[in-house]
TINU-761000 format. One line per field, with one value per residue (C-alpha): residue in one letter; residue number from 1; x, y, z. Coordinates in steps of 0.2 Angstrom, whole numbers. Layout:
% TINU-761000
r = (a, ...)
k = (NUM, ...)
c1 = (X, ...)
c2 = (Y, ...)
c3 = (Z, ...)
This chain:
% TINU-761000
r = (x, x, x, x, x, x, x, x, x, x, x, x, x, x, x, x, x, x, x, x, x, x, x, x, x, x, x, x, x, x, x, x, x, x, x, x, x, x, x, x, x, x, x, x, x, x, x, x, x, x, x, x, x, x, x, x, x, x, x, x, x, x, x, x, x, x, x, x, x, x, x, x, x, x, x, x, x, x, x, x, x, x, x, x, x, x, x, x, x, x, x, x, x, x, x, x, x, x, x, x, x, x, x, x, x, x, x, x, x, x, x, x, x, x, x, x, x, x, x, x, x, x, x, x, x, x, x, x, x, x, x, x, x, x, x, x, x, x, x, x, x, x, x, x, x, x, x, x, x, x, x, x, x, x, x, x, x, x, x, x, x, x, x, x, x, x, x, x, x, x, x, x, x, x, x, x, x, x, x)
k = (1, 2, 3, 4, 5, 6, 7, 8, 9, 10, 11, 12, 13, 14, 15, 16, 17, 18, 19, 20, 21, 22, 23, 24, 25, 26, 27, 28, 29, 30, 31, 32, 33, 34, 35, 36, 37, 38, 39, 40, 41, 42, 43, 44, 45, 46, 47, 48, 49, 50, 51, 52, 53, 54, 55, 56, 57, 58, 59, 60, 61, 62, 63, 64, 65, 66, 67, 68, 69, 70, 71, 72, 73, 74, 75, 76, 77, 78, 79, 80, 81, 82, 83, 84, 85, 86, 87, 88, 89, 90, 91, 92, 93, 94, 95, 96, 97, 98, 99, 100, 101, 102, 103, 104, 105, 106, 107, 108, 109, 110, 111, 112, 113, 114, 115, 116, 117, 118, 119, 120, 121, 122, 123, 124, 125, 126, 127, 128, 129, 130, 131, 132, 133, 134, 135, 136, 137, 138, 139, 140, 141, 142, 143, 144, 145, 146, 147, 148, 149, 150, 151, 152, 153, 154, 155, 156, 157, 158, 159, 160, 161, 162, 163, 164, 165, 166, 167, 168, 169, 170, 171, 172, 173, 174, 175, 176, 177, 178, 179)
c1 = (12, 13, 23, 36, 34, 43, 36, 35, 26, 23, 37, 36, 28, 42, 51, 33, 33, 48, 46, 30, 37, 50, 39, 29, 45, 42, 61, 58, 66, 57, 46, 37, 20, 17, 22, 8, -5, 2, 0, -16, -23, -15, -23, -40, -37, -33, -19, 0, 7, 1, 13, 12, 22, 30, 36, 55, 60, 70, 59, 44, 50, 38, 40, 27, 29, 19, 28, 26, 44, 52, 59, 44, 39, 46, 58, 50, 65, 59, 60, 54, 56, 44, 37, 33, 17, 2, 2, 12, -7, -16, -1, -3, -23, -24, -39, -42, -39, -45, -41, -51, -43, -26, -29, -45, -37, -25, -17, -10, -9, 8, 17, 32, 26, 13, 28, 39, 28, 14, 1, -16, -27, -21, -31, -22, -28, -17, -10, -15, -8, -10, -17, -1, -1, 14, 13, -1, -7, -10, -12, -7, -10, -6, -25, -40, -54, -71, -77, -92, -76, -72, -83, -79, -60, -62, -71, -55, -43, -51, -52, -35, -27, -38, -31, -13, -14, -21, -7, 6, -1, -3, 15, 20, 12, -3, -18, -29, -43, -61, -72)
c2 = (8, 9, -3, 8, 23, 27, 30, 47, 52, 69, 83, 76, 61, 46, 57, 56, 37, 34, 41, 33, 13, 20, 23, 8, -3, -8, -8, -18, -34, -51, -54, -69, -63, -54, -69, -79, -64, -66, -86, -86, -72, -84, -97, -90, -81, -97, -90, -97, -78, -65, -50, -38, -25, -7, 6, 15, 29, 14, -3, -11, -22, -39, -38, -51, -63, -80, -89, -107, -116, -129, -130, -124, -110, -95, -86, -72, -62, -48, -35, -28, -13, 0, 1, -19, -26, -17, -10, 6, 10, 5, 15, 32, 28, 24, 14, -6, -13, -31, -37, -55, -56, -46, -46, -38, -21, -17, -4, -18, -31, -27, -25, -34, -46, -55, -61, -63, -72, -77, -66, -65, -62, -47, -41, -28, -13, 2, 3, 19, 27, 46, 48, 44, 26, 16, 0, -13, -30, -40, -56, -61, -77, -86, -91, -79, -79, -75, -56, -63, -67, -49, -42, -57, -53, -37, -40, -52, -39, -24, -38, -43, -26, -19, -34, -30, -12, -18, -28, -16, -3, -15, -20, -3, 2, 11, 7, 3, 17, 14, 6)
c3 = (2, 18, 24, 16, 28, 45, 60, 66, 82, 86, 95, 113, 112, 110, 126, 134, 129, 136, 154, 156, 151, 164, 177, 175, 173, 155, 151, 134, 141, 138, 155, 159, 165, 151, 141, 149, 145, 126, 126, 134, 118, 106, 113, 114, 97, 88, 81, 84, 88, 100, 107, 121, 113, 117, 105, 108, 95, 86, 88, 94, 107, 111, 131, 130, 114, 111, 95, 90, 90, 78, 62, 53, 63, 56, 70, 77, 89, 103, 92, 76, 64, 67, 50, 52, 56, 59, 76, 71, 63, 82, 91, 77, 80, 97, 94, 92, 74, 68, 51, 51, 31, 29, 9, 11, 16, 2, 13, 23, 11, 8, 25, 26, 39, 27, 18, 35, 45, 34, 42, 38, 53, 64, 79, 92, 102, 110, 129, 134, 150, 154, 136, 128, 117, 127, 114, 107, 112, 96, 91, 72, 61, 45, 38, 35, 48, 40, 41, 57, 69, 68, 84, 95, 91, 97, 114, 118, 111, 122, 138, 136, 136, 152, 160, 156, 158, 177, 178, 174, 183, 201, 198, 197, 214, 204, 203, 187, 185, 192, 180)
C-alpha cells in the first residue's frame, strides 16, 4: 500500500526545494493570508478542511490550513508526515489530483488520513516554481462527492493555486509569469 511508503525526491531536489521556499519566504510558519486562501477553497469546495501546504525533507508543513474547530472536529496540527495524505502523489506528479470518492481508488483507499480525519474527497494540485514542486494546495473531506463534481473541482483547484503562486511571488518582490 502506499500509505506505507516514504517519500523520496530525487538527488537535489529537496536542497532545490528548500532554497526556493527561502527565497520566496515560505519558512513553514503558519501565515495568515495564506489561511484566508485555504478557507476561502474550503468554502467553495464544500469541504470543512483545505491546506496550503510546503514539503521540507522531514514534514509537510500546512502554512495555510483551514480546519473546523470544537469538540467533534478531529485536530488537525500544522504539520503532517510525509507519507500522509495524498499530496505527496501531486508533489512526486507535479500534476493536479481529484479523488471525488477516496474508496473508489484502492491505492488511496488506505492512507492513513482516511482513518485520521475521515477523508473521502481529496482535490490538490502542485505549486510549481522554477520547475521544481514547492508543496500542494488541497482541499480534503469526510463524505463522497459523485464522480460529475470532479471537472469543476479541478477548475477551482488549478484557480486557486495560480492565485497563490501570484501571491507568493508579489510578496516576494517577483512577479507572477505572463499568462
Amino acid at each position: 500500500m502506499t500509505a506505507d511508503l516514504p517519500h523520496t525526491a530525487p538527488p537535489g531536489v529537496e536542497q532545490r526545494r528548500a532554497e526556493i521556499q527561502r527565497e520566496l519566504g515560505l519558512s513553514g510558519a503558519a501565515d495568515p493570508e495564506l489561511d484566508a486562501y485555504a478557507a476561502r477553497l474550503a468554502q467553495e469546495e464544500g469541504v470543512p478542511y483545505a491546506m496550503v501546504n510546503i514539503f521540507s525533507p522531514g514534514e509537510q508543513q500546512f502554512v495555510g490550513l483551514h480546519a473546523p474547530a470544537g469538540p467533534d472536529a478531529p485536530p488537525l496540527g500544522r504539520t503532517m508526515p510525509l507519507n500522509h495524505g495524498f499530496c505527496r502523489v501531486v508533489v512526486e506528479r507535479g500534476l493536479p489530483l481529484v479523488l471525488p470518492d477516496v474508496f473508489a481508488a484502492p491505492r488511496f483507499a488506505g492512507d492513513p488520513v482516511v482513518d485520521l480525519l475521515g477523508i473521502r474527497t481529496y482535490t490538490g494540485a502542485p505549486l510549481i516554481h522554477d520547475g521544481v514542486v514547492l508543496g500542494t494546495v488541497c482541499a480534503v473531506g469526510p463524505t463522497e462527492k459523485p464522480q460529475a463534481t470532479g471537472r469543476s473541482s479541478l477548475a477551482l483547484i488549478k484557480e486557486i493555486r495560480d492565485e497563490v503562486m501570484a501571491h507568493i511571488l508579489q510578496r516576494s518582490g517577483r512577479q507572477p509569469p505572463s499568462p
